[in-house]
C-alpha positions in Angstrom: 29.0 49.5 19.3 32.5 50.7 19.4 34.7 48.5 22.5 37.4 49.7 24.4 39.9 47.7 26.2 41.8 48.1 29.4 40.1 50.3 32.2 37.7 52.2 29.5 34.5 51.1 29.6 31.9 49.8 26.7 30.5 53.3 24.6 27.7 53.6 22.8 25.7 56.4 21.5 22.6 57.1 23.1 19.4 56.0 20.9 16.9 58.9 19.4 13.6 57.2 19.4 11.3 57.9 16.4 7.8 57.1 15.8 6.4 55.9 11.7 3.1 56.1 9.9 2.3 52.6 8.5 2.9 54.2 4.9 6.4 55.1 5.7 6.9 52.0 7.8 5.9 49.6 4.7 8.9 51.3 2.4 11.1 51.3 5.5 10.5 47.4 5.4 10.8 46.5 1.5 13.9 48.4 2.1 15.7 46.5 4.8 14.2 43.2 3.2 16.2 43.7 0.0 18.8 44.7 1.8 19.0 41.6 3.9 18.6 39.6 0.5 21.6 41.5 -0.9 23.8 40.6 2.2 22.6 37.0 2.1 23.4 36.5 -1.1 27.0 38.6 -1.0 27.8 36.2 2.3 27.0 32.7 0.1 29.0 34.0 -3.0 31.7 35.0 -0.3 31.7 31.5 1.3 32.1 29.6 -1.4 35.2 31.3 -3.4 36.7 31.7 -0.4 36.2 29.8 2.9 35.7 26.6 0.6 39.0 27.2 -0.9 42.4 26.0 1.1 45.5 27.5 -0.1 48.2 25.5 -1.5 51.7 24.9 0.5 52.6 24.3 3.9 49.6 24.4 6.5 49.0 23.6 10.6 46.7 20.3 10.0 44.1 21.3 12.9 41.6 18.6 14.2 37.9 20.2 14.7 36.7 17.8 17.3 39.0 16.5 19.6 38.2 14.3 22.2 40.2 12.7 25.5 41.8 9.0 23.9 43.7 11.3 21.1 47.5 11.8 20.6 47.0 14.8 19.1 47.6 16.5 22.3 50.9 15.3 21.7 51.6 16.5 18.8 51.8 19.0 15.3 51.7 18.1 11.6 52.7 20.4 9.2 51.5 19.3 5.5 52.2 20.7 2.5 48.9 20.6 0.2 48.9 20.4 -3.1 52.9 19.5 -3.4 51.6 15.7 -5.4 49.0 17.4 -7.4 45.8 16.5 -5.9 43.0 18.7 -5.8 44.2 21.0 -2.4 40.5 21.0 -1.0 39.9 17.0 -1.3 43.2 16.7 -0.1 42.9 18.8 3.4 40.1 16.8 4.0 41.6 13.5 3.2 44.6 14.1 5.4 42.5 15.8 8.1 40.1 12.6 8.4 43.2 10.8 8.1 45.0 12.5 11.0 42.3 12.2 13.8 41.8 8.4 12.7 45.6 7.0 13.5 45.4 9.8 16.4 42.8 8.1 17.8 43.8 4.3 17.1 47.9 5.0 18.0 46.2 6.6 21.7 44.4 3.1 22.2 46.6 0.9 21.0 49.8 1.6 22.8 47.4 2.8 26.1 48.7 0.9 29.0 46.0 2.6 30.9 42.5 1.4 29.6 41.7 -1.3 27.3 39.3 -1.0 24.2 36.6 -3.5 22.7 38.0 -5.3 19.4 42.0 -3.6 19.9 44.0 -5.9 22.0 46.4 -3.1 23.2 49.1 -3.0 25.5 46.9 -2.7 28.4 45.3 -6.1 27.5 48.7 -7.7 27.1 50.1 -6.5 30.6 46.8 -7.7 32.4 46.8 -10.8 30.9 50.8 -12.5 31.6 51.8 -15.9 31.0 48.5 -16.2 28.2 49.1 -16.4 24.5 47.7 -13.6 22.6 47.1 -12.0 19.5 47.6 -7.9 19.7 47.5 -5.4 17.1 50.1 -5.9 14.4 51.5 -2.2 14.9 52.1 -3.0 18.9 53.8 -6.4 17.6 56.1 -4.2 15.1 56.9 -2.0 18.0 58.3 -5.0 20.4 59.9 -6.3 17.5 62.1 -2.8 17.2 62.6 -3.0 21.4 63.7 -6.8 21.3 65.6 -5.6 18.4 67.2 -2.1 20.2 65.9 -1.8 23.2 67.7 -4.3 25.6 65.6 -4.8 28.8 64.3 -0.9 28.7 61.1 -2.4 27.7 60.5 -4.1 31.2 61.0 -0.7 33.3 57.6 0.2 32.5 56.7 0.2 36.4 59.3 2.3 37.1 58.3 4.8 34.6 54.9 4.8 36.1 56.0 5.4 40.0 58.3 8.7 38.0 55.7 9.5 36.7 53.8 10.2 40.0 56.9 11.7 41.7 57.4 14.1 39.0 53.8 15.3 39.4 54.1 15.4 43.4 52.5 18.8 43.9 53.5 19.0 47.9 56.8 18.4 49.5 55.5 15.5 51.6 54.6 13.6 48.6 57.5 14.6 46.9 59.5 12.4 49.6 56.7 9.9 49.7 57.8 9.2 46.9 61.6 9.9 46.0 64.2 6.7 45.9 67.1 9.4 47.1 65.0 10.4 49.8 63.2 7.6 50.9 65.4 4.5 51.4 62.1 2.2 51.1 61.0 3.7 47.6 64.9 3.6 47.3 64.6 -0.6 47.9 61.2 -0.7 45.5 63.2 0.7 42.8 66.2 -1.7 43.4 64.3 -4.5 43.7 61.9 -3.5 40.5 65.1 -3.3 38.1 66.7 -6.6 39.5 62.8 -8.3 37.9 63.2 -6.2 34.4 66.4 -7.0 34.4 65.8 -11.2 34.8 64.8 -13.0 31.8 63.8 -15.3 33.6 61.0 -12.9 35.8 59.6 -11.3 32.9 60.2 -11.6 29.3 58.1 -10.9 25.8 58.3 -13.7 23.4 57.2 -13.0 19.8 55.9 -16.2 18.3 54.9 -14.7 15.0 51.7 -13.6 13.2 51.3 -10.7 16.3 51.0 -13.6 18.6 52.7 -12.9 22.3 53.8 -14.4 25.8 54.5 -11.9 28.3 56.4 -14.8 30.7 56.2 -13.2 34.0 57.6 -15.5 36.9 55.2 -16.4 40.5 58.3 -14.4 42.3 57.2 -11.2 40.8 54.0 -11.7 40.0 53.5 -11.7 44.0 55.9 -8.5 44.3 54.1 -7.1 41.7 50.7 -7.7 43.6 52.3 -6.2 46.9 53.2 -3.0 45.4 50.4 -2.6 42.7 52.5 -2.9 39.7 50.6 -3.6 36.6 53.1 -2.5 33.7 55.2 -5.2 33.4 56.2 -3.9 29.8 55.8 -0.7 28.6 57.4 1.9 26.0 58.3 4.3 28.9 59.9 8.2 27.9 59.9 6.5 24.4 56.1 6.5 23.7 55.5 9.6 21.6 58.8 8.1 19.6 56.9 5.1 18.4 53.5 7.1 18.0 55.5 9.4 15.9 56.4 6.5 13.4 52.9 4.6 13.7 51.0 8.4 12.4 53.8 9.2 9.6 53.8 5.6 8.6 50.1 5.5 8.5 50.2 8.7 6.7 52.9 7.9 3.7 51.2 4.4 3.5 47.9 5.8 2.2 49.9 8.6 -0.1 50.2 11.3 1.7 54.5 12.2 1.3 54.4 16.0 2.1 54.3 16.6 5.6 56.5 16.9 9.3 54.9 15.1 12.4 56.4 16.3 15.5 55.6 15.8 19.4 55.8 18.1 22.3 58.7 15.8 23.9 61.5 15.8 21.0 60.3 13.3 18.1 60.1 14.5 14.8 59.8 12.7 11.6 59.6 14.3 8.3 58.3 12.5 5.5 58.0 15.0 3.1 59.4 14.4 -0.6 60.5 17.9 -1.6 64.2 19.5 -2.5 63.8 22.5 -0.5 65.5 22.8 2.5 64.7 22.5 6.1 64.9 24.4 9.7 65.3 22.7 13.0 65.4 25.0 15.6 67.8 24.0 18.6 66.4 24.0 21.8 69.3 23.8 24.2 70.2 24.0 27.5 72.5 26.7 29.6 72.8 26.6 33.1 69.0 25.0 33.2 67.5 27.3 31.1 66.2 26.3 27.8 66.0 28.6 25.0 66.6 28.9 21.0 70.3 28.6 20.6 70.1 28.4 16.8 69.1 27.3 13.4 69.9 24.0 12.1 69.2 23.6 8.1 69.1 20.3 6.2 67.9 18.6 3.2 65.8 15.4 2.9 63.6 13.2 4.9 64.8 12.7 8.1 63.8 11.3 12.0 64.5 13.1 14.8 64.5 12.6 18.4 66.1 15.0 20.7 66.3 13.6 24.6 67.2 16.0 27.2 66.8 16.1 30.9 65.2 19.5 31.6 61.8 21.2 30.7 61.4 22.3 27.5 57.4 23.0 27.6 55.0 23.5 29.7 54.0 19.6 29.1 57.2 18.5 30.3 56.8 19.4 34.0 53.0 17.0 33.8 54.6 14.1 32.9 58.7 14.0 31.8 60.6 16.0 34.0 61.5 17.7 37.5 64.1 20.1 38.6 64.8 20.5 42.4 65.5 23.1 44.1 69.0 21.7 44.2 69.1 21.5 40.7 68.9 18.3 40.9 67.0 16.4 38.2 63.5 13.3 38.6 62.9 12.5 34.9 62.1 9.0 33.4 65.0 8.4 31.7 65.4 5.1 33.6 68.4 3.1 33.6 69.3 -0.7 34.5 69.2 0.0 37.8 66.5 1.5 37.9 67.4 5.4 38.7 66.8 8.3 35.9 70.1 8.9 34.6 70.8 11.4 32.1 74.5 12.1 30.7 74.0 14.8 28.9 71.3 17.9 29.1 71.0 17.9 25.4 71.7 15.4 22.6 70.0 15.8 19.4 70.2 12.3 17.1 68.7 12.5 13.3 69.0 10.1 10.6 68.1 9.9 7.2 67.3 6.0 7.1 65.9 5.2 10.2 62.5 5.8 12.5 62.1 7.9 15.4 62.1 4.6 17.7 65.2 3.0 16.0 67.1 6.7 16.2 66.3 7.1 19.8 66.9 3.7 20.8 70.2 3.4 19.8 71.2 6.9 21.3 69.5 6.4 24.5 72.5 3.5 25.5 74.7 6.8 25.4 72.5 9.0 26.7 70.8 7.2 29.8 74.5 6.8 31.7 76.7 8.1 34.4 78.5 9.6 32.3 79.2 10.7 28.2 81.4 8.9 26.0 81.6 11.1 23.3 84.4 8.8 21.4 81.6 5.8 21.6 78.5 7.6 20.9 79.9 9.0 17.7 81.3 5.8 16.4 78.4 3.5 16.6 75.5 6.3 15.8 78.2 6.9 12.5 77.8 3.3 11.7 74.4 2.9 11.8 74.0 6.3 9.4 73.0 8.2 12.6 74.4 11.7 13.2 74.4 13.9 16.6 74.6 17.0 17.8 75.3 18.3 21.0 75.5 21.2 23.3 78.3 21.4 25.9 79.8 24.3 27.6 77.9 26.4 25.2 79.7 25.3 22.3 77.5 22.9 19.7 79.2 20.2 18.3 77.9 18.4 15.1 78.8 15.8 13.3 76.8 16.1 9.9 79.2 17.8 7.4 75.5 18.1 4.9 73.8 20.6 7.7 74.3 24.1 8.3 73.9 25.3 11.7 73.8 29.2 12.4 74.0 29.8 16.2 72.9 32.7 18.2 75.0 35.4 19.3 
């Protein structure tokens, strides 16, 4: 059958019927059965010196069976096969059995949603305040890296829920339901929300060792928290792919796999992959509130990326990161101490060749979440902490890595 597309409709020939004696049928028959035999056995042959063979270099790792508690959603590896001299076939399979597995376990541990039997995730520490614990040792190494970095931006997890729900406001009533500029009671919520995560002495994570935990949370806002249905009194906030990202490369490199490039939807990207060539990162920047490719930025060597910016960049974004008015104006959850998205910059693009996705984005987010940008400041503590930056303003990029190349469009 021959199929057309577009407004032609399906053509087939019309079908001459013919009648057989039983003699002819019977050779008709051994015919078509050897035939069939032929194409059986051409189709096995077929299968297995070609669809059981993978081809070496870099390829999309893609998950067969995905199912809803997954970060995969989230994210894309890129893996080079073959690059440490493992047989290419056992090695897709390794790494794609692999994958799913710390896709699956990074999506429960660090859910603040749903608890798990036998993983004592965030959810079960943020339901359980003012009990000593014992979580999983990755979610323990992650607050170790916020009490380290973070300042109090762990404790704005509420917040980042309630932005969360205003960014997804699909009606203008809800929309000011809602909205702290709008609405001077959401307006108070807000206020009143950052003064707790801001009190060490309302709600504060102590790490007593060996993954064991207190999440101290005072009778004061325990009750507020009640009144207004707050149940996140830490959480990992606009950060959360950031520390996923380091928990699946991690994972990866620990059981020897060194050849690949992990990156989420949202900005984080680590690559992990021990080879001389070089590298592209393309630059996704913003003009006038319109993001598009602005240019090519090529390096050498492992490296951890995270790229915050205030705008959407995906289709993703506008679910769960970001909202632009019709103003212009911006909702994202970018939260600062006071409990308002604030974002200094559209763009600012942080890489190093030492640190994790977390630690890189941690440090550039006390630049980035502000009133305003203090270029002079960024540049000198990011330098001392082997962090470069790029940025994007009045459409001119600025870089400070001498060792990249950067070819902008015209």
């Amino acid at each position: 059958m021959k199929r057309y597309y577009g407004s032609q409709q399906n053509v087939s020939k019309p079908v001459e019927k013919i009648t057989l004696d039983a003699k002819t049928a019977s050779k008709w028959r051994i015919f078509f059965i050897a035939l069939f035999l032929c194409i059986g056995f051409g189709a096995l042959i077929y299968a297995f010196t070609h669809l059981g063979t993978n081809q070496k270099g870099w390829q999309e790792v893609v998950l067969d069976k995905l199912v809803v508690s997954n970060s995969s959603y989230d994210f894309t590896l890129y893996y080079e096969f073959g690059a440490g001299g493992k047989s290419v076939n056992k090695e897709v399979k390794k790494v794609k059995e692999l994958y799913e597995k710390l896709c699956t376990s990074s999506y429960r541990i660090f859910d603040r949603m749903e608890e798990y039997d036998g993983i004592a995730n965030l959810c079960y520490l943020n339901r359980r305040p003012n009990e000593t614990l014992e979580v999983d040792p990755s979610l323990y190494a992650a607050f170790e890296t916020y009490e380290r970095l973070g300042g109090r931006m762990l404790y704005l997890g509420a917040l980042t829920v309630h932005l969360e729900g205003l960014i997804t406001s699909d009606s203008d009533e809800a929309l000011a339901e809602n909205d702290p500029y709008t609405n001077e009671s959401v307006m108070t919520f807000f206020r009143k929300t950052a003064a707790y995560a801001a009190d060490k002495d309302a709600v504060s994570l102590e790490l007593l060792g060996d993954n064991r935990v207190i999440l101290h949370v005072s009778d004061e806002y325990l009750a507020f928290a009640k009144a207004n249905d707050i149940t996140d009194f830490v959480d990992f906030g606009w950060a959360r792919n950031a520390v996923i990202c380091d928990y699946i490369a991690d994972g990866l490199v620990s059981e020897g796999y060194r050849h690949g490039i992990l990156s989420s939807y949202d900005g984080f990207t680590r690559n992990f992959a021990e080879s001389d060539e070089s590298f592209d990162y393309n630059l996704i920047l913003s003009a006038d509130g319109t993001a598009s490719k602005r240019g090519t930025m090529t390096y050498r060597g492992k490296k951890s990326f995270a790229w915050l910016h205030d705008y959407a960049a995906a289709a993703y974004d506008r679910m769960s990161r970001v909202l632009t008015l019709a103003d212009g104006k911006k909702r994202h959850t970018y939260v600062s101490g006071d409990g308002l998205p604030k974002s200094a910059l559209p763009d600012l693009l942080v890489w190093s060749a030492d640190g994790r996705c977390t630690d890189t984005a941690l440090i550039a987010a006390r630049y980035y979440i502000a009133d305003t940008w203090d270029a002079a400041a960024a540049e000198k503590d990011l330098k001392s902490r082997n962090i470069e930056m790029l940025t994007y303003i009045d459409g001119v990029v600025r870089c400070t890595d001498a060792s990249v190349t950067i070819e902008t469009n015209k």
